[in-house]
C-alpha positions in Angstrom: 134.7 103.0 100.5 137.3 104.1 97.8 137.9 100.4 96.8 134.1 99.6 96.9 133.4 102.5 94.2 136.7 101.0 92.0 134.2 97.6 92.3 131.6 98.7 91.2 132.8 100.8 88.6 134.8 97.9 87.3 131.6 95.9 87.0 129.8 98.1 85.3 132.4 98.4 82.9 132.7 94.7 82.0 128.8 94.5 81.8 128.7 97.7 79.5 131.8 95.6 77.4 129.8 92.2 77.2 126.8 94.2 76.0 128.4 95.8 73.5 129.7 92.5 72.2 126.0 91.5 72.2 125.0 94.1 70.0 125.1 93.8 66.2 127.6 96.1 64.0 127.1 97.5 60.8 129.4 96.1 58.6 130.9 98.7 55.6 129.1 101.9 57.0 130.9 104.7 55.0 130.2 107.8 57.4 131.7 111.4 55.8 134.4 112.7 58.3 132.1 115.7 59.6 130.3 112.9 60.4 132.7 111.2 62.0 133.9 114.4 64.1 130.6 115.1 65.2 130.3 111.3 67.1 133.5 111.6 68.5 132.6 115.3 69.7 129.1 113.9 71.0 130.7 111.0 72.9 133.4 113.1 74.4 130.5 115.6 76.1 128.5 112.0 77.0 131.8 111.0 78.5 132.1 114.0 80.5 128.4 114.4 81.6 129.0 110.8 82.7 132.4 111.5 84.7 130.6 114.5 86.4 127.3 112.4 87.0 129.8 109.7 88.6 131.3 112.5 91.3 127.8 114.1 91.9 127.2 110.3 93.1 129.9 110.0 95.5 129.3 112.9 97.0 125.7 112.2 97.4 126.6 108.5 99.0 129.5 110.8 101.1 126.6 112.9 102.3 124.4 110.1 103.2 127.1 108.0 105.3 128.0 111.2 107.3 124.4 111.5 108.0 123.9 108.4 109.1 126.9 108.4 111.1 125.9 111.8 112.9 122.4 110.2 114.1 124.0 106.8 115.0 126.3 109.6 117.2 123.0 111.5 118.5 121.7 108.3 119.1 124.2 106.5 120.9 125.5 109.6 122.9 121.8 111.3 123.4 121.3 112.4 127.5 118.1 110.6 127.4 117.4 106.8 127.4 115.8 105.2 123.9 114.5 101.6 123.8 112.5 100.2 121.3 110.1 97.6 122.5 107.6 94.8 121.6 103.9 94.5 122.7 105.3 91.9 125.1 108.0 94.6 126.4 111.0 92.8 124.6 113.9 95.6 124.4 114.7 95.5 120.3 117.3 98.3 120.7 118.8 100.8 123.4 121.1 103.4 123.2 124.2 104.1 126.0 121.9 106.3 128.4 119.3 103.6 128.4 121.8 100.6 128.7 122.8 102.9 132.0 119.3 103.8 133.6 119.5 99.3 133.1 122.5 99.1 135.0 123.5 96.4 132.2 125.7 96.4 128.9 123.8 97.3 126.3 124.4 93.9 124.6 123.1 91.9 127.6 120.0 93.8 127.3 118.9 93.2 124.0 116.0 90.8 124.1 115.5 91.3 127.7 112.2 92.6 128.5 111.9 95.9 130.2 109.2 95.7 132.7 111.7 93.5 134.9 113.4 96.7 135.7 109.9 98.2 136.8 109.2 98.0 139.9 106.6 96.0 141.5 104.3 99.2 142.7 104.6 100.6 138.9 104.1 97.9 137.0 100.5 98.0 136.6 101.4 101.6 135.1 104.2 100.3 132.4 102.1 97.4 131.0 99.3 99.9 131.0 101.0 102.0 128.9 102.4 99.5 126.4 98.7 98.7 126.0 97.5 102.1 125.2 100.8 102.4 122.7 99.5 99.6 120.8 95.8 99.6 120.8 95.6 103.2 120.4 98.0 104.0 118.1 99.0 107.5 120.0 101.5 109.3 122.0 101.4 107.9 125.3 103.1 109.0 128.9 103.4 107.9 131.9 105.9 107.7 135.5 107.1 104.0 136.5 110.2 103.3 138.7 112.7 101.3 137.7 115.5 99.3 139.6 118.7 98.8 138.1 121.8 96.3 138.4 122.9 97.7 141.9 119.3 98.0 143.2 119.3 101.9 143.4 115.9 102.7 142.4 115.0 105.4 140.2 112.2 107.6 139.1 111.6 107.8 135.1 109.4 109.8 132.6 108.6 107.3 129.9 107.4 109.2 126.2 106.1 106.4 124.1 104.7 106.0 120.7 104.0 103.5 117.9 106.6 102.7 115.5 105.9 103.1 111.5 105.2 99.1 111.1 103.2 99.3 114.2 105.3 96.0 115.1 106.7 97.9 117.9 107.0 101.0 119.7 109.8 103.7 120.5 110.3 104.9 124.1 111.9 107.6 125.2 113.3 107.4 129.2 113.9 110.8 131.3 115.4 110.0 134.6 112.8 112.2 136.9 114.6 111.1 140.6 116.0 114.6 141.3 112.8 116.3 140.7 110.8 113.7 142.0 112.7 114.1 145.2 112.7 118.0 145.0 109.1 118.1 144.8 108.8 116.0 148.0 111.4 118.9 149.6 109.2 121.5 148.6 105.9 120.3 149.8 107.3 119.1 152.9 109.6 123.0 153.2 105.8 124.4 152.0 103.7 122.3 155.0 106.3 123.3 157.4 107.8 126.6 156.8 106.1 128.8 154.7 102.6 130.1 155.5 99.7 131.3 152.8 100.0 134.6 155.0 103.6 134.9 154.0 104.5 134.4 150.6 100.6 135.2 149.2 100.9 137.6 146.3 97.9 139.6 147.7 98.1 141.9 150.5 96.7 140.2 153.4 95.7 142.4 156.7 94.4 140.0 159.7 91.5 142.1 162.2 90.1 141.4 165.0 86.9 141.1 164.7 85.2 142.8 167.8 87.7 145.9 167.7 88.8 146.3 164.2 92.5 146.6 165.3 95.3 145.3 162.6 96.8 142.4 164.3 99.2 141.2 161.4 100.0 142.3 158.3 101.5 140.4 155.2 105.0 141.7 153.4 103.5 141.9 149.9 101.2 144.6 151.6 104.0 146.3 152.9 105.7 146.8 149.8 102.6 147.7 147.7 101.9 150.2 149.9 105.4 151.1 150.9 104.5 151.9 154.9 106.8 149.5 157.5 104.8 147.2 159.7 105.0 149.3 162.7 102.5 151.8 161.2 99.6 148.9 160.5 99.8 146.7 164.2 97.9 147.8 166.8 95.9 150.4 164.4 92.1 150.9 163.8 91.7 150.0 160.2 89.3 153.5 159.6 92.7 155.2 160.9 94.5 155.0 157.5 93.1 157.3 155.2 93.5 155.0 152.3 90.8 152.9 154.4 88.2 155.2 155.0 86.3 154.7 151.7 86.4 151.0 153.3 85.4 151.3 156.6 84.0 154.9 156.8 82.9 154.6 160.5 81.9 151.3 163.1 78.4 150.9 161.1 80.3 149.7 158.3 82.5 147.6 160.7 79.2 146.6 161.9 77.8 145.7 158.7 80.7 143.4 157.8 80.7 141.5 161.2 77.3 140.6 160.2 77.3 139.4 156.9 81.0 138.4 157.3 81.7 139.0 153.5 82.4 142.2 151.6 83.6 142.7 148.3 84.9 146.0 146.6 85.4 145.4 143.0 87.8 148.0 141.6 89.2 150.9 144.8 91.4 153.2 144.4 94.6 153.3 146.5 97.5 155.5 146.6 101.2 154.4 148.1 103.4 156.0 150.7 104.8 157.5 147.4 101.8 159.0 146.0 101.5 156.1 143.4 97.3 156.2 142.0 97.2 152.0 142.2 93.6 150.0 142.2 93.2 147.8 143.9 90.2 144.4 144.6 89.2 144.3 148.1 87.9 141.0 150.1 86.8 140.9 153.7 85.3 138.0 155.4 85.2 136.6 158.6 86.3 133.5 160.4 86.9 131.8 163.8 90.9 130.8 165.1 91.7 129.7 168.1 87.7 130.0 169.2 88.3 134.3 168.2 86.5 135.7 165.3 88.8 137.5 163.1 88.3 139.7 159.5 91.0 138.7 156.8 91.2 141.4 154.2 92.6 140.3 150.9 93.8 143.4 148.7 94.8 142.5 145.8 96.4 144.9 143.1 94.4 145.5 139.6 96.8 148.2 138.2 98.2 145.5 135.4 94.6 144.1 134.9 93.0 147.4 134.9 95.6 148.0 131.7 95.2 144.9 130.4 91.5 145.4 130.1 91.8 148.4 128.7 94.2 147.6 126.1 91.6 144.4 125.5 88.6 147.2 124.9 90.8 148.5 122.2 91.5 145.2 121.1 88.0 144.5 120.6 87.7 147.8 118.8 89.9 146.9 116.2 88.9 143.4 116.2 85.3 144.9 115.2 86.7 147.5 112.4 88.9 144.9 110.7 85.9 141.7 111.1 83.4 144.5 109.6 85.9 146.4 106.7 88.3 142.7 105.7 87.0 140.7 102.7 87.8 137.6 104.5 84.4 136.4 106.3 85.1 136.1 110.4 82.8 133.9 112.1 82.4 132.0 115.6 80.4 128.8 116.0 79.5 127.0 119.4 79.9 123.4 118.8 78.2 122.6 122.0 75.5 124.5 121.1 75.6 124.2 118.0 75.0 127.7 117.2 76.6 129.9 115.0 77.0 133.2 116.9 78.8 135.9 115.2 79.7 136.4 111.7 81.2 139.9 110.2 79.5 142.0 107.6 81.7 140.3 104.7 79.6 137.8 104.7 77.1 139.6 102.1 79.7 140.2 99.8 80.6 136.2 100.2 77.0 134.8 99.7 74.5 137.8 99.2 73.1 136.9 102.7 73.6 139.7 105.4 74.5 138.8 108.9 71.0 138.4 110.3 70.3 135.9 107.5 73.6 134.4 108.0 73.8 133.5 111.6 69.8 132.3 111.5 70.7 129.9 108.4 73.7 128.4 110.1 76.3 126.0 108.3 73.4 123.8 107.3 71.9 126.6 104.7 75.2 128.1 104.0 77.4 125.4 102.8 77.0 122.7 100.2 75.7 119.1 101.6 79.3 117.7 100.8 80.8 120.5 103.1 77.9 120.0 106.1 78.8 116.4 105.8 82.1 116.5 105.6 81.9 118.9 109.0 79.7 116.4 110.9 82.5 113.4 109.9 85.1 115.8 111.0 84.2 117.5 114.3 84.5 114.7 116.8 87.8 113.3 116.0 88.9 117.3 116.0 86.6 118.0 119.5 88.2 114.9 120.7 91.9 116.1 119.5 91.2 120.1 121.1 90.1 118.5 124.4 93.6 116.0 124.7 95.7 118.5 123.7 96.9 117.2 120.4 95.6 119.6 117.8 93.3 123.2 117.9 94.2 124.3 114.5 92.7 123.3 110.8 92.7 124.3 107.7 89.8 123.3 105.5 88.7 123.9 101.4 85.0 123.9 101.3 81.8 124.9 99.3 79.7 127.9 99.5 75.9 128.1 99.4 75.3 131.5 98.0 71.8 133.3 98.1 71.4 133.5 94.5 72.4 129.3 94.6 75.8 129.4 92.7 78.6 127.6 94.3 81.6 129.2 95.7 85.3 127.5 97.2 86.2 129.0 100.2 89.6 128.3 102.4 88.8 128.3 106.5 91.1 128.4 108.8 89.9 127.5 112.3 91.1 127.2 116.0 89.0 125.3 118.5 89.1 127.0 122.2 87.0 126.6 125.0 84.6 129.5 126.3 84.0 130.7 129.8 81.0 128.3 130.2 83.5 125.7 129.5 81.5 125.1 125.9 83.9 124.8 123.1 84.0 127.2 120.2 85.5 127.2 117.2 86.8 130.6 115.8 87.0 130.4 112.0 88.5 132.7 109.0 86.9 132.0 105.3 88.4 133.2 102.4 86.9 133.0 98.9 89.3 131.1 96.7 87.2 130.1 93.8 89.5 131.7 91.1 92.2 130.0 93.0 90.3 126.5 92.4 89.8 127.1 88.6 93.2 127.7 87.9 94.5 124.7 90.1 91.8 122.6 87.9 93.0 124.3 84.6 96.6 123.1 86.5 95.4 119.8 86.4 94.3 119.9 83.3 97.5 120.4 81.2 99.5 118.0 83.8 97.2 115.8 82.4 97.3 116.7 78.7 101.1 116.6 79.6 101.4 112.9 81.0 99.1 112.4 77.6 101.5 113.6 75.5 104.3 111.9 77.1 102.5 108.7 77.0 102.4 109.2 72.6 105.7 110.0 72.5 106.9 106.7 74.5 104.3 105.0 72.0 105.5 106.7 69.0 109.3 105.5 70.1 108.4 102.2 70.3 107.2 102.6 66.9 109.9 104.0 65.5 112.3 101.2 67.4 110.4 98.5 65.8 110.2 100.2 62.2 114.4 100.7 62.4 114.4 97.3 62.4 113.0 96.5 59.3 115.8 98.5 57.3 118.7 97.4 58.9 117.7 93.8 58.7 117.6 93.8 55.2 120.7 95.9 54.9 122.7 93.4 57.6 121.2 90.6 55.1 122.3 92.1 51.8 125.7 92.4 53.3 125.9 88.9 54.9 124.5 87.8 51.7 127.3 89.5 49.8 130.2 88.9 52.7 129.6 85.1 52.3 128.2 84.3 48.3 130.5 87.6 46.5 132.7 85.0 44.6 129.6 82.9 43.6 127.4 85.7 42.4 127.4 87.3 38.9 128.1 90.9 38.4 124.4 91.8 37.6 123.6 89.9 41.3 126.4 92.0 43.1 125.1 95.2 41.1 121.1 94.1 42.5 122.5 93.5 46.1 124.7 97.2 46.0 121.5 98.9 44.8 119.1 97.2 47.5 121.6 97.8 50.0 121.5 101.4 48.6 117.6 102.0 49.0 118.0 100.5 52.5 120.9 102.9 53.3 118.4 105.8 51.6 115.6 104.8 53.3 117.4 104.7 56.9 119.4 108.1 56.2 115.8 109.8 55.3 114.1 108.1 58.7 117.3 109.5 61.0 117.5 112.5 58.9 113.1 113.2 60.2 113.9 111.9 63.8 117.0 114.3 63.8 114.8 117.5 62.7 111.5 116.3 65.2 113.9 115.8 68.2 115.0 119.3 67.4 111.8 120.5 66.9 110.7 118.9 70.6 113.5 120.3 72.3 112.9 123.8 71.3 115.7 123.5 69.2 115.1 124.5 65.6 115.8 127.6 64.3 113.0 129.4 62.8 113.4 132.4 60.6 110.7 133.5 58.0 111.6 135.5 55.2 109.4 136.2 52.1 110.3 134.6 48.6 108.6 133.4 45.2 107.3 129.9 45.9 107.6 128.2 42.4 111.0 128.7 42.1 111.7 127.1 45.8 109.7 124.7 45.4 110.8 123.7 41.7 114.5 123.7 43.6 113.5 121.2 46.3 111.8 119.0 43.4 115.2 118.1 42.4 116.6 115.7 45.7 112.9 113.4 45.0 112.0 113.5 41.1 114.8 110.8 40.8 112.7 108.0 42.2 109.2 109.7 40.3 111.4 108.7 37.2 112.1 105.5 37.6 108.5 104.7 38.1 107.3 106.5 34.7 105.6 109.1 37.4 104.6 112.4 36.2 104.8 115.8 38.1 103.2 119.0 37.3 103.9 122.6 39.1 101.0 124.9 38.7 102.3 127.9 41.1 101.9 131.4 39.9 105.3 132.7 38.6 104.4 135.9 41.2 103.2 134.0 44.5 104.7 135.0 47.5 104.8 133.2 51.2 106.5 134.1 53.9 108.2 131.1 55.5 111.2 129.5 56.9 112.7 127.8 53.6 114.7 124.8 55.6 111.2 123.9 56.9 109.6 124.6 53.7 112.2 122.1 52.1 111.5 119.1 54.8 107.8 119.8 54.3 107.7 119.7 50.4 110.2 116.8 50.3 108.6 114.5 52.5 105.1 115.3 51.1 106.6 114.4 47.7 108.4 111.6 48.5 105.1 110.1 50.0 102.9 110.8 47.1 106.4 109.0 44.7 105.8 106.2 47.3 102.4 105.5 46.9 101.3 106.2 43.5 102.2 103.4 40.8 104.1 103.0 38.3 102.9 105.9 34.9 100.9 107.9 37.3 100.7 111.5 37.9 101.7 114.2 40.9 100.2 117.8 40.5 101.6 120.3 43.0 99.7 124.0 43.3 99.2 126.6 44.8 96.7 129.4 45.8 96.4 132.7 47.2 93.4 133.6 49.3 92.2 137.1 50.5 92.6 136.3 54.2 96.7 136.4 52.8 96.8 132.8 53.4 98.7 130.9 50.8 97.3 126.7 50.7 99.6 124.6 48.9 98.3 121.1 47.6 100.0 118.2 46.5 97.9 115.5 44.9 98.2 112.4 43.3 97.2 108.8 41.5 98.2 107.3 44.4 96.4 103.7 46.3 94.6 106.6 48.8 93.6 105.7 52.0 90.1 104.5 54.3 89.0 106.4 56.9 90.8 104.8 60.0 94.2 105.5 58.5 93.0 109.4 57.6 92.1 109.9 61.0 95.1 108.2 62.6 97.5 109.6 60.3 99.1 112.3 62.4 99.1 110.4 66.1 102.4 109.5 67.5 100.8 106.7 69.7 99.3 104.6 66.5 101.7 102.8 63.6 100.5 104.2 60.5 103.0 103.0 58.4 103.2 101.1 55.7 105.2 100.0 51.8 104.9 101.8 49.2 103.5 100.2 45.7 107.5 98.7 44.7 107.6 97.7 48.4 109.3 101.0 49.2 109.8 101.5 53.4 107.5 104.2 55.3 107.5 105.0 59.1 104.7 108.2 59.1 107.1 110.1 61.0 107.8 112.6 57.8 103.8 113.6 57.9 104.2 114.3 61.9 107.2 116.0 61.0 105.6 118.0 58.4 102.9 118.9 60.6 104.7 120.3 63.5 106.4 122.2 60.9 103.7 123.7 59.4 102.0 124.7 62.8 105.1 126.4 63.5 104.5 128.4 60.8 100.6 129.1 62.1 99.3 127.0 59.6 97.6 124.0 59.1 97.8 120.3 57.3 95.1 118.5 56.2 94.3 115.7 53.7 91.6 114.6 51.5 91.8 111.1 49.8 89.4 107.9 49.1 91.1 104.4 49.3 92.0 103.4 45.6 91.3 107.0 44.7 94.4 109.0 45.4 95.1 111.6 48.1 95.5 115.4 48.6 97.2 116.8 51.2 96.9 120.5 51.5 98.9 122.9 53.8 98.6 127.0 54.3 101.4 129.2 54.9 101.7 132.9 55.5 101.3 134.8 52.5 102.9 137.7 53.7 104.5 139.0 57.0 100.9 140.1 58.6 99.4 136.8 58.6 102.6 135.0 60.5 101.5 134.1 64.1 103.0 131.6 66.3 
């Protein structure tokens, strides 16, 4: 695996190497040497994060063959016989255990078919199943015999069930022969050997029926009761006292020889020991052997007795929570298709009380969606309660309330049958409307989210294709001057240097916005407001762009208040001003004007405008200005490059600050942009 891993590492070398020769170089990049130490710092962490990524790998792929080679084991080695099989009983794979149950090697049996191991007498059964497999789709069992290689026949327990591409189906084999063979033993020992009278688990006394002697008496009597057998035979029955509220005198004996049945519901008894039991007491009467006889079953409540007690109490707190919980308890007969019980909470649920409730049903109660989806629901789940698959759902469904608002509500239910075999379903409700709203609200922002993230992929293609631009001119200018430098005059080579300069300028500026955004995105830019006069920061930050506003005969004015105050972050106040500058340079021609101002309002807002001569812009480009998923960019009036990423910049910036950006322009008119900034600590929000 070792030498694999050295493979494919090795290849992914040479392809990274043969890309790398693909890609184009810039030729004569002067990079400072912080600079420089900073890319060799950044690839030594990529390099790392890589080497660490690589080990995480292995281990994962380590991981995976172990588990894979554990299940292969568990397969292989499993007590139980697995076959996978076609709809035409083709064996597609075995394990050991199944190969064995065969009689075969497992490789002789692959692409046998199974059902020549099942015998003749169970072979309807096996290609039954198969059927049922396939056509229904379920979990299907069933008891064939199969014979193997040396003809020894055995008794299996095949579990079958579809397989995921419904091509075939997996079967799991249990050899049954030992308890198939144990159960004949028993019912043959049973017929034989052991009598009802014997092993019953209710005392048993056997009368005869002219006399009302004890003839025979069972051992679980005997040890309820705790006397020997000697005491019963050969007694009267009214003899024992614990008898006489039974068979008080011979016109009771009488009275049972002629309806031959008596029934005592719940007697008392008490033991050899003094034990208080109770007891259920049968009589009836019966011919053996042409003699009429009385059987007496006694049978011992004690554990019932306490069981239905502790059941009474059970119900009694059953009723306190159903009628004090918020949660709405209900029970509905699905064969009847009558709702009949549902707890007080119900009023608080729907403003119906429980008379209302139960006489309105589901049909009034829930929404037309929810009734509908019910009646789509309930015979696949009837069907599902009555094989034994499922009795347990869990549903999200709307509320019908009095006043005819609309409420979510979570149900539990469990479907179980009642003692006139009807089936009812026992449900739980729960009022989970709040829950809804915020799981929408949820939604919501997951989809504002994959929004956003769809702009930003947008706005990167953008800003992939406008790179391009730049540094094909500057890898032109210097393939111009690499191949024509002797031919060219010095006034050419001076033209080339200072295009290749503005290209260098204009690419420094676009990484230099990316660099400050990406931080921005990541949560990484420091932000630290502190209050200071504006005019003389802004007349500082004027410096780095009046250069270019000179060399096209551009005018700008400052008309700040010497006193104004704002209370700002002044890095973010420098890219802000210095993009929004360089923009108005850009697009204003050559002897125009740029006025920069500023005002204070009474809401301690400060609004700062920048305005100039400028080409404007229409409407479309006004209103797609700040979206990263549209290309807003475009030259400037000496062909100068844009991207639009400074404006975006400058708006995130400003919104950092609580603000707000805005602009005002006409196409041939000029344009305004306008921001606010804090005037004073108080006003900063974020």
């Amino acid at each position: 695996m070792k030498r694999s891993e050295n493979k494919e590492a090795n290849l992914l070398r040479q392809n990274a190497s043969e890309l790398l020769k693909n890609k184009s170089s810039v030729k004569d990049q002067q990079l400072s040497e912080p600079d420089i130490l900073k890319l060799v710092h950044e690839l030594e962490v990529h390099q790392v994060e890589l080497e660490l990524q690589n080990e995480e790998l292995k281990e994962a792929r380590a991981v995976a063959q172990d588990v894979t080679n554990k299940f292969t084991e568990l397969y292989d080695f499993a007590p139980l016989g697995y076959f996978t099989l076609s709809r035409q009983s083709e064996i597609i794979e075995i394990n050991i255990s199944g190969s064995q149950m065969l009689g075969k090697e497992r490789s002789r049996l692959k692409a046998s078919r199974f059902d020549f191991f099942v015998s003749r007498e169970t072979k309807p059964i096996f290609h039954n199943f198969l059927s049922q497999i396939f056509d229904n789709k379920t979990k299907v069992i069933c008891e064939v015999s199969l014979t193997n290689q040396p003809n020894i026949q055995i008794d299996v327990l095949l579990t079958g069930i579809i397989s995921g591409n419904g091509e075939h189906c997996l079967v799991i084999a249990s050899d049954i022969t030992d308890r198939k063979r144990t159960e004949e033993t028993i019912k043959i020992s049973e017929t034989r050997y052991h009598r009802l009278f014997e092993t019953a688990k209710d005392g048993i006394l056997i009368l005869d029926a002219e006399s009302g002697i004890i003839e025979d008496v069972n051992p679980f009597l005997i040890n309820l009761l705790g006397y020997s057998k000697e005491t019963f035979i050969g007694k009267e029955i009214w003899e024992f006292g614990f008898f006489k509220d039974i068979a008080a005198n011979k016109d009771k004996f009488l009275e049972l020889q002629q309806k031959r049945y008596v029934r005592y519901e719940n007697l008392p008894f008490e033991t050899s020991l003094g034990q208080k039991i109770n007891v259920e007491f049968v009589s009836n009467v019966y011919s053996e052997d042409e003699k009429n006889v009385i059987q007496c079953n006694i049978r011992d409540i004690t554990i019932r007795k306490i069981a239905e007690e502790a059941l009474r109490k059970s119900e009694e707190k059953f009723r306190f929570i159903s009628e004090n919980i918020s949660d709405v308890i209900w029970i509905y007969n699905f064969t009847h298709d009558n709702l009949t019980y549902i707890s007080p909470s119900v009023f608080q649920f729907s403003g119906y009380n429980q008379t209302e409730a139960i006489s309105h049903g589901f049909n009034k109660l829930l929404s037309s969606e929810s009734v509908q989806k019910m009646l789509n629901d309930y015979p696949t789940r009837v069907s599902e309660f009555l094989n034994g698959v499922r009795t347990t759902y869990i549903d999200q469904i709307q509320l019908t309330c009095k006043d005819g608002s609309i409420k979510w509500v979570e149900t539990v239910t469990k479907y179980q049958l009642a003692k006139d075999a009807s089936i009812e379903i026992y449900g739980v409700s729960r009022d989970i409307t709040r829950r809804k709203m915020v799981e929408r609200e949820i939604q919501l922002k997951n989809e504002d989210l994959q929004r956003i993230n769809a702009e930003k992929d947008k706005f990167f293609s953008i800003i992939a294709h406008d790179l391009r631009g730049p540094f094909g001119a500057f890898l032109g200018l210097t393939e111009l001057m690499a191949q024509e430098s002797s031919s060219m005059s010095p006034d050419e080579i001076q033209k080339s240097a200072r295009l290749m300069r503005n290209s260098a300028g204009n690419l420094f500026r676009l990484l230099e916005n990316l660099l400050e955004w990406s931080r921005l995105q990541r949560g990484l830019a420091i932000f630290v407001p502190t209050s200071f006069l504006l005019r003389p920061k802004i007349s500082e930050i004027l410096v780095s762009v009046l250069d270019a506003a000179k060399k096209k005969d551009i005018v700008v004015s400052l008309s700040i208040p010497g006193d104004l105050v704002v209370f700002a972050d002044g890095d973010m106040l420098n890219v802000i001003i210095r993009n929004l500058v360089s923009n108005a340079v850009k697009f204003t021609p050559v002897h125009g004007s740029i006025s920069i101002s500023a005002k204070y309002f009474p809401d301690r807002s400060v609004t700062i405008s920048i305005k100039d001569t400028g080409i404007g812009m229409n409407k479309d480009l006004i209103d797609n200005l700040f979206r990263l998923d549209v290309n807003t960019s475009r030259k400037g009036t000496e062909g100068e490059y844009s991207t639009g990423l400074g404006l975006i910049l400058c708006k995130d910036f400003v919104e950092k600050h609580g603000g707000e950006l805005w602009v005002e322009s006409e196409e041939g008119k000029g344009s305004t942009f306008l921001f606010s900034l804090p005037g004073n600590p108080d006003k900063y929000y974020h």
